[in-house]
VEXPABA-96611 format. One record per residue (C-alpha): residue in three letters; x, y, z. Coordinates in steps of 0.02 Angstrom, whole numbers, padded with zeros to 5 digits, always signed. Example, Ala and Ser with C-alpha at 12.3 -4.5 7.8 and 13.67 -1.06 7.14 Angstrom:
BEGIN
ALA+00615-00225+00390SER+00684-00053+00357
//
This chain:
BEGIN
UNK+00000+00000+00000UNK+00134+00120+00040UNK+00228+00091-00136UNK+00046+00134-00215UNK+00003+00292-00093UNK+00183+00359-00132UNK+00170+00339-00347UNK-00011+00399-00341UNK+00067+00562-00235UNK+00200+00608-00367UNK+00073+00612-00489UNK-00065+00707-00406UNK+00080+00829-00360UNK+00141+00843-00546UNK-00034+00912-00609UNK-00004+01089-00569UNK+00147+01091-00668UNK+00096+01014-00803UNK-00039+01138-00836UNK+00080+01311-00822UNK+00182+01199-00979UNK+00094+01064-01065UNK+00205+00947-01144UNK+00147+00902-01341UNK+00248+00816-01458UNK+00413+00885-01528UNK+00377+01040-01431UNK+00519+01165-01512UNK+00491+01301-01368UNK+00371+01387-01240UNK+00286+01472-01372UNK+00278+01311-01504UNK+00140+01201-01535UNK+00186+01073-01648UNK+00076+00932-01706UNK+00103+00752-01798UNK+00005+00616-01788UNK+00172+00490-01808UNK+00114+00398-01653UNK-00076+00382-01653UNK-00143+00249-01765UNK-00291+00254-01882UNK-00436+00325-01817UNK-00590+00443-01817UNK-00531+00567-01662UNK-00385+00682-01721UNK-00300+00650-01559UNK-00207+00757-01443UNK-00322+00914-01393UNK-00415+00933-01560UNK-00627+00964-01588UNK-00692+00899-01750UNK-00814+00969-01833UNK-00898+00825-01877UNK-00828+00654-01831UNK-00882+00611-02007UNK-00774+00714-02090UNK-00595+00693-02039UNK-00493+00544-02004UNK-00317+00491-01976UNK-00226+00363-02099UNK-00051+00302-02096UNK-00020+00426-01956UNK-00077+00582-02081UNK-00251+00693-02042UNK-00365+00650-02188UNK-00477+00750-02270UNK-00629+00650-02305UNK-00788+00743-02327UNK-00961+00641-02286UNK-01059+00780-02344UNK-01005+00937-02430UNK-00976+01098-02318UNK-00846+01193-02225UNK-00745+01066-02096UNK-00651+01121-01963UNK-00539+01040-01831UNK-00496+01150-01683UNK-00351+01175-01552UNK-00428+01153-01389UNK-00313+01193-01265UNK-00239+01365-01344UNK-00312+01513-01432UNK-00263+01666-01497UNK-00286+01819-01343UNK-00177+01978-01408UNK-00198+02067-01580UNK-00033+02148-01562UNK+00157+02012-01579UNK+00223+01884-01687UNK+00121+01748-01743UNK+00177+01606-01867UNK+00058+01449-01942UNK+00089+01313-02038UNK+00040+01138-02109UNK+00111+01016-02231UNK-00036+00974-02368UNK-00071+00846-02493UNK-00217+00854-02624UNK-00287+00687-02693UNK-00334+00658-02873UNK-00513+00674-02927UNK-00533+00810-02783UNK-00662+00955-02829UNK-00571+01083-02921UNK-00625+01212-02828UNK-00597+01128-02648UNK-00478+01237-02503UNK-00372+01174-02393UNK-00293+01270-02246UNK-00312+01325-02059UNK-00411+01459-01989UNK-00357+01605-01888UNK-00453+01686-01748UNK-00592+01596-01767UNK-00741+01667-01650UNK-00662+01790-01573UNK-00567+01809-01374UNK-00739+01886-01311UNK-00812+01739-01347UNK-00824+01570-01228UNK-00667+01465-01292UNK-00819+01299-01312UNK-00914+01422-01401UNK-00764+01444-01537UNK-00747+01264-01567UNK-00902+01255-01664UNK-00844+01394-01812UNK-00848+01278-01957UNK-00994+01287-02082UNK-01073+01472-02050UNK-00947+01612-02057UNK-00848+01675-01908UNK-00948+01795-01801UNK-00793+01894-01783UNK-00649+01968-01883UNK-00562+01786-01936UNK-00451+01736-02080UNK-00449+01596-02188UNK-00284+01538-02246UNK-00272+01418-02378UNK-00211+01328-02543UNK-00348+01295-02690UNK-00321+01173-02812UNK-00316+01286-02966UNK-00142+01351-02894UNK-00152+01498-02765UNK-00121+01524-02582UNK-00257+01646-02547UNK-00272+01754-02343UNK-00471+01762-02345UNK-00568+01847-02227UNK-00677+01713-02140UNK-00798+01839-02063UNK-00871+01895-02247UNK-00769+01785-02362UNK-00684+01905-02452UNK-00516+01912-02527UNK-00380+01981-02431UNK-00191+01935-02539UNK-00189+01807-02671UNK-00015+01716-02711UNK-00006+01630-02860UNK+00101+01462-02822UNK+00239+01425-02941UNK+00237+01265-03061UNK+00358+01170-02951UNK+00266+01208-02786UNK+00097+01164-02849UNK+00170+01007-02915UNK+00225+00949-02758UNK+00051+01009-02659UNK-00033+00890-02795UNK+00091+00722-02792UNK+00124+00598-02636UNK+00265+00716-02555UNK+00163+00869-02516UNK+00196+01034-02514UNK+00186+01190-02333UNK+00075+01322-02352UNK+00078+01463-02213UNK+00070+01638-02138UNK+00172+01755-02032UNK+00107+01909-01940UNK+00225+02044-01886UNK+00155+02160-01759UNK-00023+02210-01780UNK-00068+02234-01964UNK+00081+02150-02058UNK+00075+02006-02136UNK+00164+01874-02284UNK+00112+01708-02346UNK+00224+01571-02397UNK+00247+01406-02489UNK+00361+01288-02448UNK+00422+01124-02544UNK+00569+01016-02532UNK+00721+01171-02519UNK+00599+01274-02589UNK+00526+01439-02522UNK+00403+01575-02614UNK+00338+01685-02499UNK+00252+01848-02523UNK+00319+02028-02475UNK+00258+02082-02314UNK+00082+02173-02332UNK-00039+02271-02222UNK-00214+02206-02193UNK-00355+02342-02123UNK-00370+02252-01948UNK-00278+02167-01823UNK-00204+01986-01799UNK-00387+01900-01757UNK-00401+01843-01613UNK-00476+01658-01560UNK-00458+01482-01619UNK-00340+01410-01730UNK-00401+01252-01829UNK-00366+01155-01973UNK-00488+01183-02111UNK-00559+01134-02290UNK-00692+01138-02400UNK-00734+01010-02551UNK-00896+00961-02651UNK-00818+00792-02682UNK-00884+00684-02543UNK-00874+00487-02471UNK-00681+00499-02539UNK-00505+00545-02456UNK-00475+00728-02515UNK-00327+00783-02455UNK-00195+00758-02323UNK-00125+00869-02162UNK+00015+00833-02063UNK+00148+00938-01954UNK+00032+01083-01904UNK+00150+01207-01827UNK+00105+01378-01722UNK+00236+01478-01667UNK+00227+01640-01579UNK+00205+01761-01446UNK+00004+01809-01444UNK-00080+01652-01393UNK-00119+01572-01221UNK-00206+01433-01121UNK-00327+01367-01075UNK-00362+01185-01004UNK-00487+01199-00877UNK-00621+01259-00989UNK-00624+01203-01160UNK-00485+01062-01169UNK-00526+00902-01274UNK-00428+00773-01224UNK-00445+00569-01222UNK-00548+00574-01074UNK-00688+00718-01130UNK-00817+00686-00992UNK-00870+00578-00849UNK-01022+00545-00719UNK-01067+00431-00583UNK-01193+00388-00472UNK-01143+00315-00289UNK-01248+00202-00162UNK-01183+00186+00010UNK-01070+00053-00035UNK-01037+00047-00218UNK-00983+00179-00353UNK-01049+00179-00538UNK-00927+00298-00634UNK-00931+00308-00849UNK-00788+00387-00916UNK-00835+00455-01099UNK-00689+00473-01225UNK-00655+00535-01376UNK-00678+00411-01518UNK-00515+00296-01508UNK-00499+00116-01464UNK-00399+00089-01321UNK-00244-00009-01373UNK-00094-00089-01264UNK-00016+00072-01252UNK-00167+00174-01179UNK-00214+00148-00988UNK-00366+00250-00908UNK-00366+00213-00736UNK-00480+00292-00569UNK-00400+00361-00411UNK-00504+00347-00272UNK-00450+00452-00115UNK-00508+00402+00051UNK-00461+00529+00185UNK-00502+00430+00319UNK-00407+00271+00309UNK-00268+00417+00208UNK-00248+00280+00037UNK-00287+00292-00105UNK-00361+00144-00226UNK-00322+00096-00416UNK-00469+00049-00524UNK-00464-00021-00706UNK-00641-00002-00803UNK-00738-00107-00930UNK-00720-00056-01085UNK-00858-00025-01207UNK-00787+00017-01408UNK-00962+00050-01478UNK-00983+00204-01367UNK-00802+00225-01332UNK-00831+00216-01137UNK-00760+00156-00975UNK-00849+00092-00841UNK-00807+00071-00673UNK-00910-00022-00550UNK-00835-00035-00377UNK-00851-00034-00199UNK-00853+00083-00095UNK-00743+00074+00101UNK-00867+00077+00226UNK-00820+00215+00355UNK-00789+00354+00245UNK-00922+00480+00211UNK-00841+00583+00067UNK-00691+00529-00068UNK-00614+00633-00175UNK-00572+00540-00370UNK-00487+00552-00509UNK-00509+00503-00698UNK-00353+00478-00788UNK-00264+00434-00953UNK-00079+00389-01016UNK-00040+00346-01198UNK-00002+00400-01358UNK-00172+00518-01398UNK-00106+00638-01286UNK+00041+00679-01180UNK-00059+00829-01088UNK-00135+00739-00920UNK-00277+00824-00890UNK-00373+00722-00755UNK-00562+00729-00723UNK-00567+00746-00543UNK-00714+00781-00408UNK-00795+00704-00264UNK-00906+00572-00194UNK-01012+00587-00052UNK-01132+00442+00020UNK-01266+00568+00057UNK-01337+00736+00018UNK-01209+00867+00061UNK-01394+00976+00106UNK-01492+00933+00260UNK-01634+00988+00126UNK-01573+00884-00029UNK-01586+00976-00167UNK-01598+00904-00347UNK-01580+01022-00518UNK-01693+00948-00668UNK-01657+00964-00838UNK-01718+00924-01011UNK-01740+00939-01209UNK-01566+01008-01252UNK-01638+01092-01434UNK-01463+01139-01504UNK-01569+01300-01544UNK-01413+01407-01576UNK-01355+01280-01707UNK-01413+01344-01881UNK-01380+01254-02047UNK-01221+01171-01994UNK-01164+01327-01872UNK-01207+01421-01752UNK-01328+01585-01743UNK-01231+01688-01635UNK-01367+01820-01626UNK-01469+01695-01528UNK-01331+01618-01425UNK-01339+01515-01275UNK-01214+01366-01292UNK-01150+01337-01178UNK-01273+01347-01072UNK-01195+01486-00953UNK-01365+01538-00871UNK-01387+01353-00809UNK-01205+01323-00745UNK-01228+01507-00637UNK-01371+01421-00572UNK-01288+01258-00552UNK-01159+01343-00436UNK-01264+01449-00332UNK-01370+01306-00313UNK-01264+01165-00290UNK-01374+01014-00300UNK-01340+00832-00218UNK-01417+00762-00390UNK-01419+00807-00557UNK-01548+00727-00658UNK-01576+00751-00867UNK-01763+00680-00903UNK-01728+00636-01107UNK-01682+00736-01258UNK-01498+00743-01217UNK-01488+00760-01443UNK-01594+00820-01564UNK-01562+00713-01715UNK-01588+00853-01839UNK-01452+00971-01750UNK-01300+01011-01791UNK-01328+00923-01961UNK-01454+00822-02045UNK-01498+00649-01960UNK-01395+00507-02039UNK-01484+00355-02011UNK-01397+00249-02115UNK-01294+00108-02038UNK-01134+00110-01993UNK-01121+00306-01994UNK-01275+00334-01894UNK-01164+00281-01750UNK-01026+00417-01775UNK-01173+00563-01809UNK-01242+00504-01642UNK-01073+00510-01555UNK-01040+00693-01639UNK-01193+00767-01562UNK-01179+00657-01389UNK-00996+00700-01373UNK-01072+00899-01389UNK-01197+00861-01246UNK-01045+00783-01145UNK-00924+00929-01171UNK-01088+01059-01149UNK-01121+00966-00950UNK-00953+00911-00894UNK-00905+01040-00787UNK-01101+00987-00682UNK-01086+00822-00675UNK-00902+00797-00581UNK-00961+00814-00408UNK-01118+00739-00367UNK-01212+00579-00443UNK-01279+00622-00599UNK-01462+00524-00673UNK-01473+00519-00866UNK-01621+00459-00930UNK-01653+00428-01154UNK-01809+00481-01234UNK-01863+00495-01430UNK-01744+00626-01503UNK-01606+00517-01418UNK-01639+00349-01545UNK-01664+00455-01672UNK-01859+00489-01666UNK-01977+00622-01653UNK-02103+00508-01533UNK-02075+00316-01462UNK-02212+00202-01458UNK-02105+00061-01386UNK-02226-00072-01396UNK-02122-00181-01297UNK-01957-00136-01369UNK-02012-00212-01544UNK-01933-00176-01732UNK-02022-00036-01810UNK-02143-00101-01993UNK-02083-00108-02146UNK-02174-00085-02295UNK-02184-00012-02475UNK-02228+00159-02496UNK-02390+00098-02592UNK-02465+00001-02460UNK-02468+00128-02340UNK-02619+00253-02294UNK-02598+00391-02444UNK-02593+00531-02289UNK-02400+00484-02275UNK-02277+00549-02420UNK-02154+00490-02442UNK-02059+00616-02333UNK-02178+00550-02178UNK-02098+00384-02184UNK-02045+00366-02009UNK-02190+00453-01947UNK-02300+00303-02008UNK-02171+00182-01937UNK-02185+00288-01758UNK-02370+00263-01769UNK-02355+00081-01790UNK-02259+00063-01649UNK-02087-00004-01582UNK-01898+00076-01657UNK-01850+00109-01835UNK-01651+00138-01789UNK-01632-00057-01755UNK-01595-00128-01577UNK-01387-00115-01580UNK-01409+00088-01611UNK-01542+00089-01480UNK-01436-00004-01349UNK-01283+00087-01401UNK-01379+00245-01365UNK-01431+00178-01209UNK-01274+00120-01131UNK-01205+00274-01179UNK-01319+00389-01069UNK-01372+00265-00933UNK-01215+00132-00901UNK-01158+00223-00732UNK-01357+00196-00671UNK-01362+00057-00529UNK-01419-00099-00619UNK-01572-00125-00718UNK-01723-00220-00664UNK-01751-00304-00789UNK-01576-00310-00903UNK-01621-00378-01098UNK-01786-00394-01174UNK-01802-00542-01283UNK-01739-00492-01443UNK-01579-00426-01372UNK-01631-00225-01324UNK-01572-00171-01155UNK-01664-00097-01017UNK-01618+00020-00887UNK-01776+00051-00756UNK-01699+00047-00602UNK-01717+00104-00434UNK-01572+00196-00344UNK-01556+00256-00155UNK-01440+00404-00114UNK-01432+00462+00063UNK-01641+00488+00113UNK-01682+00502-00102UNK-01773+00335-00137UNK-01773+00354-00349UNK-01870+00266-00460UNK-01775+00305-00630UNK-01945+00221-00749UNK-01913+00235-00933UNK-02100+00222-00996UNK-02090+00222-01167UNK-02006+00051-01215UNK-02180-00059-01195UNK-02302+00092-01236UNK-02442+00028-01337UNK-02432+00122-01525UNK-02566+00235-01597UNK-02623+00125-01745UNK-02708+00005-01609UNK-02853+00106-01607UNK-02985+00119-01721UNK-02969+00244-01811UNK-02853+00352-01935UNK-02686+00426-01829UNK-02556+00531-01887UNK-02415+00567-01771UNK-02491+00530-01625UNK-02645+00626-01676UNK-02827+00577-01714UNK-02843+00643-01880UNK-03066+00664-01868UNK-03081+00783-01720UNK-03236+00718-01696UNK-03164+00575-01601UNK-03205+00580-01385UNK-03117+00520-01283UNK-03185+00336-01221UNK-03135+00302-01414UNK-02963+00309-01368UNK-02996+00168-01210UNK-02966+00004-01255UNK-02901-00147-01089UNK-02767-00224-01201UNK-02669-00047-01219UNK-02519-00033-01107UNK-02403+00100-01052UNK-02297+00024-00939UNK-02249-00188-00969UNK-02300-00317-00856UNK-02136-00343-00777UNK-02117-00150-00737UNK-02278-00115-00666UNK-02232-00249-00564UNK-02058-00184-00502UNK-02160-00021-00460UNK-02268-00098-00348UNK-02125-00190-00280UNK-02036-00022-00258UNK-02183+00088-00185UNK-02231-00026-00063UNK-02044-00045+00022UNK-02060+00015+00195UNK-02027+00207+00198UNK-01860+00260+00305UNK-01859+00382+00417UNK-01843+00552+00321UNK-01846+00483+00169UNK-01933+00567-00003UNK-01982+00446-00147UNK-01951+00508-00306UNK-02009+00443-00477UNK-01917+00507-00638UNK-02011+00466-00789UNK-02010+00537-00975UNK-02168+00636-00995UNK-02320+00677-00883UNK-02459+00570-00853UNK-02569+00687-00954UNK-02594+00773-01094UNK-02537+00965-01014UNK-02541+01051-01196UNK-02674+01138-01293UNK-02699+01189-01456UNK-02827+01293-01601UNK-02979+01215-01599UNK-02946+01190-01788UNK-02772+01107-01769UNK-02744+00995-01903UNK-02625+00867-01870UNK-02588+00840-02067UNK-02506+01048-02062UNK-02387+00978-01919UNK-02388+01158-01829UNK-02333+01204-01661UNK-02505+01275-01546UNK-02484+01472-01500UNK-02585+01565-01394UNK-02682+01698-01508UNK-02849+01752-01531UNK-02907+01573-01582UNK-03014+01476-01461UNK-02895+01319-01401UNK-02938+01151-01350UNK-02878+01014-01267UNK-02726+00913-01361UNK-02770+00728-01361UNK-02582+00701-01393UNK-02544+00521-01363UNK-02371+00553-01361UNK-02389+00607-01179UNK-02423+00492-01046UNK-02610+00545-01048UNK-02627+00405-01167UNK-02658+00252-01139UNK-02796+00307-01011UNK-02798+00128-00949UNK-02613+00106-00928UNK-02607+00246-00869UNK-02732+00210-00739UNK-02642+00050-00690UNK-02486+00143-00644UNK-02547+00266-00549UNK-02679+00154-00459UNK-02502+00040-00399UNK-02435+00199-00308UNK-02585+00244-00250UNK-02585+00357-00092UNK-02411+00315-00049UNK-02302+00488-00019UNK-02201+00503-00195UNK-02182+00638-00324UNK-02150+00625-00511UNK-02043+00718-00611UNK-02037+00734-00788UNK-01971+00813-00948UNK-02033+00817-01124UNK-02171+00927-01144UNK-02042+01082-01144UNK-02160+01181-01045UNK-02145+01196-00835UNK-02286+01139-00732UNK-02334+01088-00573UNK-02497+00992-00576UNK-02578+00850-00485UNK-02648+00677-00560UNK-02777+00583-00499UNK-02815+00407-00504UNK-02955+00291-00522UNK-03001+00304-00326UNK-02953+00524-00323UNK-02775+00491-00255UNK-02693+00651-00297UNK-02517+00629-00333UNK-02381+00793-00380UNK-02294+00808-00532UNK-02174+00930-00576UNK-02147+00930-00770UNK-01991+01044-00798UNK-01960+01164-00917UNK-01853+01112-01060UNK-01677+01181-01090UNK-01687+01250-01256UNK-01850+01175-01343UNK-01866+01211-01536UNK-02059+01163-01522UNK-02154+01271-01426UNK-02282+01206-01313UNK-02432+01306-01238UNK-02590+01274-01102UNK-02737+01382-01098UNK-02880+01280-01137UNK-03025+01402-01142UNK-03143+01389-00976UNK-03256+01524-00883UNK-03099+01609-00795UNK-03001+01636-00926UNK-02835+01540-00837UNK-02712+01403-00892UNK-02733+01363-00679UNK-02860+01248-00581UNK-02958+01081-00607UNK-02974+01028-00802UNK-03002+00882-00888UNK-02875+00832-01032UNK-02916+00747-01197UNK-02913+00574-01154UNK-03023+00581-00997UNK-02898+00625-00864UNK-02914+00750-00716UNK-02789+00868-00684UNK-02791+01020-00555UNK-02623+01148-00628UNK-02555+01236-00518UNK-02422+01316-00612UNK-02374+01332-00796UNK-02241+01409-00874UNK-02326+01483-01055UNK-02230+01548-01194UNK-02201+01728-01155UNK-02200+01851-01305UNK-02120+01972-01197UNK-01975+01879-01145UNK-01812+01964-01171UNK-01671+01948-01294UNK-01645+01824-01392UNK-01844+01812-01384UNK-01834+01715-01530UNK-01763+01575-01409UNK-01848+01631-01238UNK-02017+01689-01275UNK-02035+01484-01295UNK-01982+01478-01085UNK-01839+01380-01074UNK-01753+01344-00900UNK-01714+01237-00767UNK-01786+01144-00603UNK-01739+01157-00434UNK-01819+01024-00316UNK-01779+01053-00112UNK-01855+00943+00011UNK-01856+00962+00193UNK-01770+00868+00340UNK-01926+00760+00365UNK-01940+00684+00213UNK-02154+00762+00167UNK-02123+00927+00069UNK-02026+00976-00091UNK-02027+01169-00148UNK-02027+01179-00339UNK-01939+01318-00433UNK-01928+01354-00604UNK-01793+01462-00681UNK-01795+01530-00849UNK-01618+01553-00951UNK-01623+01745-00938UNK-01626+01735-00741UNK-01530+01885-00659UNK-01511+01793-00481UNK-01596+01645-00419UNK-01735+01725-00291UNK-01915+01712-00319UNK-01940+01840-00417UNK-01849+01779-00559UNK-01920+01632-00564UNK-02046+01604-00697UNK-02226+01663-00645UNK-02326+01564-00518UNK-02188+01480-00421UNK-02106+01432-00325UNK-02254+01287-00269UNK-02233+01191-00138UNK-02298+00995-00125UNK-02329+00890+00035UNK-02281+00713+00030UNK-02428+00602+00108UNK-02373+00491+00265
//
C-alpha cells in the first residue's frame, strides 16, 4: 500500500505543473505548438487536444489527418487547449498538405485564424466551421487551381492572393506534399508562404485593415467531392508570442467527460472518450482518495468500443463519508494529463437535498451546420450560474440529451448513424461536464435520443416495414418514419438503440429487468442516495402504438376531431410492461425510512398538459400558440395521458403512498396533480425544457379565462395545474429562443422527508430568488405519510 500511496502522490503533485507547460509532441519552445500524428494509429478522433467538426469528416490514416468529406460543407478541426488572446506580436502557422486526385477543383485546404473571437467562450469557438466566423477571422489556404489565398472568414472576401509556382503546386498535388503558411508581424503586417522540398516563395510583407484576429486556430477545408479521401494534413505548426491557455475550460482530451452515481457502498462511474480504441499502449485508470483510512485505490474499467466508454463499477470502504477521485489517461493520444477529478459523497451534502432537473437540449443556436450567434446560449452559461449557486446533491436530465436534426441532418444509415450520434452526444458531454463531476448524476433517453420524433415502444419491438404503396396515402413519402412511429416499436434497429442507451445510462445502478427478448437493453432501475429513494422508470419502451385504435392517426394525432375520448380506451393498451408495473409496486410498497422522499423520474407527464386551435390539423404539423383562436384540449398520445388505462394502472399501484413524479418532455414547466381511479392526488413537476425548438402552450378556454385549476385533458384525465410556465411574447433577448420559456428545475425537500418546494428558472434569470423565477412559483408539494 505504501509503494501505491507514494506513486499515486508524485502524480497528483505533478498536475499543477503540467498545466503552467503542457508537454505536446516535438515541442520546439514555450511558445511552439507542434503537431504530428506519427504515433496515433488510424482513427476517427484527431487525437491530442483537437474538436472535429464533424466526426464524419476527418480521419487519420497512416499517421496523416485526412480530409474525407461525408457531406459537402466547411470542416473544421480546432485546437482546444490554446487560442489566440492579443492582436498585437508575432504569430507564425503552418501545415504540410497533400491534395488527392479526382478532388473538386474548386476545394480549399488550410487553417483558420481567430476563429470566433477572445470575447467569446473558448467551447463556443470550437463550433466555427460551416457558417462564417462571427468575428474578424481569416482563412488561410491553398486551392487546387494554384493559389495560396489570406481570406477573410468573417465575410469571405479576398484579402492577398499568391499565385504558387509550377514546381510548388506540383508537389502540393503528388504523394510528397507541399507547406502552405502565414506570418504576422506586429499588428497589421503580414506574408504568406509556400514551402516544398528546399523550396521557399513567400510573399512581401503586406498590411491588412485590422488586427491579428483573435480566437481559435483550426485546421480547415472545403470540397464538393464527398465519401472519398480529399486531401492530407500533417505537421501543423504555431509559433509565436500572442496566444495562451486554457485547459480547464475548453480542453478536449482522451478522457472528454465523466459521471457517476454512488450508493452507500458501491460507485458507478462512466468515463466518456473521444472516439479511439484503447490499445496496449493506452491505460485510463480511477483514483479513489479516502481521507479517512489516508490511501488511495487503483481501479481499471470495462471497456465498451461501440460508445467508446469506460466503466467502473466498484465498492465503496465503509467508514468514509466523502472521497475525493480522479479520472485519468496515459498513452499515445495525448501527452497533456488532464485528469477529471471531483468528489463522492454517500449522502446529500444539504440537510434539505436539493436536486436540479433538466431536459430537451434543442441545439437551438445551431443553424444550418453553425451556429446563430445572434441567438446564443451554448454553452449553457445561465444554467451552470445556477448550477453553482445552487449546488445540488443530484443532477438529473429527463430525455432529449440530442436532437437528431441538429448540428446536421440525421444520418440514419448504418454504420455512420453511429458516429453522427457520437458527434452530437460527445457535444452534450463537453456542454455538462463541468455539472456532473461532483455529485451523482441520473441520465435518462427519450425519442430525439434513438433518433425519433415520438416512441411508441410497444415492448421494445422492430419498427414495420413496408412499401410506400401500401401505406395510408396521408404519409408521403417524406412522412416515412412518422407512419413507422405510429405503428409502434424503433426504426433505428436494436444495436443503435442499446448503443444509445449504454451510452447515457451505463453508470445507473443496475437495471431491473436487463435484456428484453430480442436482445434490447433496459435500464428502469431504482437507486437510493442518502434519504432520495429514486425510481428512474423509462416508460416508453412497452407503450402501446397509436395505430391500435380504431381509427385514422397521424403522429400521434386523431386525424377526425370528432373523435371523444372513451374512443381512445381500449383494456389491451399498455403504457408500462408487465414486468415494470410490477417492479413499481414492488418499489412503492418498500417500507418508507425515516426522512426519506420517494421520487419517480419518468419521461413525460401522465397527461396530456398542452393545448392547441380548436382547428389544429394534425396533417399541417404546426406548433399551438396562444392567439386570438379559441384552443382546446390536445389529445396528444405522445404524452403519458394516453393510454388512459395504462395509465390508470400505474398510478392506481402507487396509490396514496407519499411520492412525487418528475418529468421532462413537454418543454413547458408545470406543477400539476394527477388523480387516479379512486381520487388519489399525486404531484408532478414537469420541468421546463432547456432550449425546446417546439413550442408548447396550455390555456384551454374555460369560464376564468386561466391556464390554472381543475381541467379535464383529452383522453379523460383530471388534472388540477397549479403552475405553468406559457410561452411569453415578452421575454427578453434572444426572444426568438426565450419567448418559448426555457429553464431549469430546482427540487428542495425538507429534513422530514413530506415537502418539496418547486422552482422554475428561466435562461435569462438575473439571480436565483423568487422573483426571477418564472410566474406562479415557487409551489410547494406535501408528501402524504
Amino acid at each position: 500500500m505504501r509503494i501505491l500511496l507514494l506513486s499515486i502522490i508524485t502524480l497528483l503533485g505533478c498536475t499543477s505543473n503540467i498545466k503552467e507547460q503542457p508537454f505536446f509532441p516535438n515541442t520546439q519552445s514555450n511558445d511552439t505548438l507542434v503537431f504530428n500524428w506519427d504515433k496515433i494509429p488510424d482513427q476517427k478522433w484527431l487525437g491530442y487536444n483537437f474538436w472535429c467538426n464533424t466526426i464524419l469528416d476527418w480521419e487519420i490514416k497512416d499517421n496523416k489527418v485526412i480530409a474525407h468529406p461525408f457531406i459537402s460543407r466547411n470542416r473544421t478541426a480546432h485546437i482546444t487547449s490554446h487560442s489566440i488572446e492579443d492582436s498585437i506580436g508575432y504569430l507564425k502557422i503552418q501545415v504540410d498538405i497533400q491534395i488527392f486526385s479526382k478532388t473538386d477543383s474548386k476545394a480549399e485546404f488550410g487553417f483558420l485564424v481567430g476563429a470566433g473571437g477572445s470575447d467569446l467562450d473558448s467551447k463556443t469557438n470550437n463550433f466555427i466551421y460551416n457558417t462564417l466566423s462571427p468575428r474578424h477571422a481569416h482563412k488561410v489556404i491553398i486551392s487546387k487551381e494554384g493559389y495560396a489565398e489570406l481570406r477573410d472568414y468573417s465575410n469571405d472576401t479576398l484579402i492577398q492572393q499568391m499565385a504558387i509556382n509550377s514546381s510548388s503546386l506540383k508537389h502540393f498535388n503528388d504523394t510528397t506534399g507541399a507547406t502552405i503558411g502565414i506570418e504576422y508581424k506586429n499588428d497589421s503586417l503580414a506574408r504568406l508562404f509556400i514551402k516544398s522540398e528546399n523550396q521557399l516563395q513567400q510573399s512581401d510583407f503586406f498590411k491588412f485593415q485590422k488586427k491579428i484576429p483573435t480566437g481559435n486556430i483550426a485546421l480547415f477545408y472545403n470540397s464538393k467531392s464527398s465519401f472519398r479521401a480529399n486531401a492530407s494534413f500533417d505537421n501543423f505548426k504555431v509559433n509565436g508570442d500572442v496566444f495562451s491557455t486554457h485547459f480547464t475550460t475548453s480542453m478536449v482530451d482522451p478522457i472528454l467527460a465523466s459521471f457517476y452515481t454512488n450508493t452507500s457502498d458501491s460507485l458507478f462511474v462512466c468515463a466518456q472518450l473521444m472516439p479511439f480504441k484503447l490499445s496496449d499502449s493506452d491505460s485510463v485508470i480511477l483514483i479513489l482518495a479516502d481521507s479517512i483510512n489516508n490511501c488511495f485505490l487503483k481501479f481499471t474499467g470495462k471497456y465498451d468500443s461501440t460508445s467508446y466508454q469506460l466503466n467502473f463499477r466498484i465498492p465503496l470502504p465503509t467508514n468514509a463519508e466523502r472521497f475525493t477521485y480522479s479520472i485519468r489517461y496515459s498513452g499515445n493520444q495525448s501527452k497533456f494529463i488532464h485528469p477529471k477529478s471531483g468528489t463522492i459523497r454517500k449522502s446529500p451534502i444539504h440537510n434539505e437535498a436539493k436536486i436540479m432537473a433538466l431536459n430537451c437540449n434543442g441545439f437551438t443556436f445551431f443553424h444550418s451546420g453553425g451556429i446563430d450567434y445572434k441567438n446564443l446560449l451554448y454553452p449553457y452559461r445561465q444554467i451552470k450560474k445556477g448550477y453553482k449557486i445552487q449546488q445540488p446533491d443530484v443532477l438529473t436530465f429527463l430525455g432529449d440529451q440530442i436532437y437528431e436534426s441538429r448540428p446536421e441532418v440525421a444520418i440514419r444509415k448504418h454504420p455512420f448513424c453511429i458516429n453522427d450520434y457520437l458527434y452530437k452526444w460527445s457535444i452534450w458531454c463537453y456542454s455538462f461536464r463541468e455539472l456532473m463531476l461532483n455529485q451523482p448524476t441520473i441520465i435518462m433517453t427519450d425519442d430525439h435520443d434513438v433518433y425519433q420524433g415520438n416512441i411508441w415502444g410497444n415492448g421494445g419491438m422492430e419498427a414495420k416495414k413496408s412499401p410506400l404503396t401500401k401505406i395510408p396515402k396521408y404519409y408521403t413519402a417524406n412522412n416515412y418514419d412518422t407512419w413507422q412511429q405510429d405503428n409502434g416499436g424503433y426504426f433505428m434497429g436494436v444495436d443503435f438503440v442499446n448503443m444509445v442507451t449504454r451510452s447515457q445510462t451505463s453508470h445507473l445502478p443496475y437495471p431491473n429487468n436487463p435484456v428484453l427478448k430480442n436482445g434490447m437493453i433496459n435500464y428502469y432501475t431504482s437507486y437510493q442516495y442518502g434519504n432520495l429513494d429514486f425510481l428512474i422508470l423509462e416508460d416508453r419502451k412497452f407503450k402501446s402504438a397509436p395505430s391500435q385504435n380504431n381509427f385514422q392517426v397521424y403522429n400521434g394525432f386523431a386525424i377526425k376531431d370528432s373523435i371523444t375520448y372513451d374512443k381512445y380506451h381500449n383494456d389491451s393498451f399498455k403504457l408500462l410492461g408487465k414486468e415494470q408495473l410490477q417492479f413499481l409496486g414492488k418499489w412503492i410498497n418498500q417500507p418508507t425510512q425515516k426522512n426519506e422522499s420517494k421520487i419517480i423520474l419518468t419521461q413525460s407527464a401522465y397527461v396530456s398538459l398542452t393545448s392547441i386551435p380548436i382547428d389544429y390539423n394534425p396533417l399541417k404539423d404546426r406548433p399551438a400558440k396562444k392567439d386570438s383562436t379559441p384552443q382546446k384540449v390536445s389529445p396528444d398520445m405522445d404524452t403519458n395521458g394516453w393510454p388512459k388505462v395504462g395509465r390508470d394502472r400505474a398510478l392506481n399501484t402507487i396509490g396514496d403512498h407519499p411520492v412525487i413524479f418528475i418529468s421532462g418532455d413537454q418543454h413547458i414547466g408545470a406543477v400539476i396533480e394527477v388523480f387516479d381511479s379512486s381520487q388519489n392526488s399525486i404531484p408532478f413537476y414537469s420541468v421546463p425544457a432547456i432550449a425546446n425548438t417546439w413550442p408548447r402552450i396550455w390555456w384551454p378556454e374555460n369560464e376564468a379565462n386561466s391556464p390554472l385549476g381543475l381541467f379535464t385533458d383529452a383522453f379523460g384525465n383530471q388534472l388540477n395545474v397549479k403552475a405553468v410556465s406559457n410561452p411569453n411574447p415578452q421575454a427578453p433577448y434572444p426572444n426568438n429562443i426565450n419567448y418559448k420559456s426555457p429553464g431549469f428545475g430546482i427540487i428542495q425537500f425538507n429534513k422530514e422527508g413530506n415537502k418539496a418546494d418547486l422552482h422554475a428558472y428561466p435562461l435569462y434569470f438575473d439571480a436565483l430568488s423568487p422573483e426571477n423565477e418564472f410566474k406562479g412559483w415557487p409551489q410547494t408539494v406535501y408528501l402524504k405519510n
